[in-house]
Each structure stands twice: as C-alpha cells, then as structure tokens.
C-alpha positions in Angstrom: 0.0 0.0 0.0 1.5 3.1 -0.9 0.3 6.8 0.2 0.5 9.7 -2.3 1.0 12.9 -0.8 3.7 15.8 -1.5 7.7 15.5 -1.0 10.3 17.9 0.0 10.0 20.1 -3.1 6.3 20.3 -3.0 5.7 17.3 -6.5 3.6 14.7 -6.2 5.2 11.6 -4.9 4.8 8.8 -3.1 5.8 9.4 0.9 5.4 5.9 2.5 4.8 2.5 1.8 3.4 -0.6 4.1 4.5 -3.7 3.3 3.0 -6.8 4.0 4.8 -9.8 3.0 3.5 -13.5 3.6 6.3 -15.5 4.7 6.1 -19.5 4.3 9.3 -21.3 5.5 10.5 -24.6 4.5 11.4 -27.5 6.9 10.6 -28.2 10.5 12.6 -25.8 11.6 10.3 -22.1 11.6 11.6 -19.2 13.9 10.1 -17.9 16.7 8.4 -14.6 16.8 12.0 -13.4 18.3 14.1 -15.0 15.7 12.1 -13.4 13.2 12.6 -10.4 13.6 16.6 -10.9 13.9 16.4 -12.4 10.6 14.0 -9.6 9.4 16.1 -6.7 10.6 18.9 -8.5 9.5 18.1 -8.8 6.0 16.8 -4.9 5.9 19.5 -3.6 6.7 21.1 -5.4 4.0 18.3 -4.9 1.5 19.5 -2.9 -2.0 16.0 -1.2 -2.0 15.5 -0.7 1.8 18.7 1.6 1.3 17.9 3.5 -1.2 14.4 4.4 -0.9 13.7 8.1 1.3 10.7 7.6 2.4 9.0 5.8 5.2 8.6 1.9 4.6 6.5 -0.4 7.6 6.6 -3.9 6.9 3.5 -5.7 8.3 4.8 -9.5 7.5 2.8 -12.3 8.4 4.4 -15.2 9.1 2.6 -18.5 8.0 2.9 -21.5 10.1 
C-alpha cells in the first residue's frame, strides 16, 4: 500500500509504503516470533532497495505456520 502525498520540493510523490509480506518457510525448523525479527532486521538492513528508498517503509509480514 503506498500513500501519495507531496515531498520535500512540494511534487507529487509517493511518501510511505506498508508492506505486508506472507512469509512461508521450508522444513521443520520455523523461527520464533524473536528469531524473526533478527532475521528480518537482519536482511533490511542489508536490503539494495530498503537503502535506497527516502521515504517511510513499515513492513507488516505475516508469518505462515
């Protein structure tokens, strides 16, 4: 979901995102709620697009067990 509302310079743009990511994983062994979000903020911070965007991004993931 992305919001459309005025930047920095007063054009059109989009000004924050939400996220919301269905994440299945493979195996037996599935994370904790804890573990999970290690492995989230772990891969954020080394995520191309999480670096490059400006504006506010909230993921809302739901984790299917």
């Amino acid at each position: 979901v992305a919001v459309l509302g005025k930047n920095d310079e007063g054009q059109s743009a989009v000004t924050e995102a939400t996220l919301r990511p269905r994440v299945r994983f493979g195996g037996e062994l599935v994370p904790g709620d804890e573990e999970y979000a290690k492995l989230h903020d772990r891969a954020h911070r080394a995520c191309f697009v999480g670096n490059s965007v400006k504006i506010r991004v909230t993921v809302a993931g739901v984790i299917e067990r």
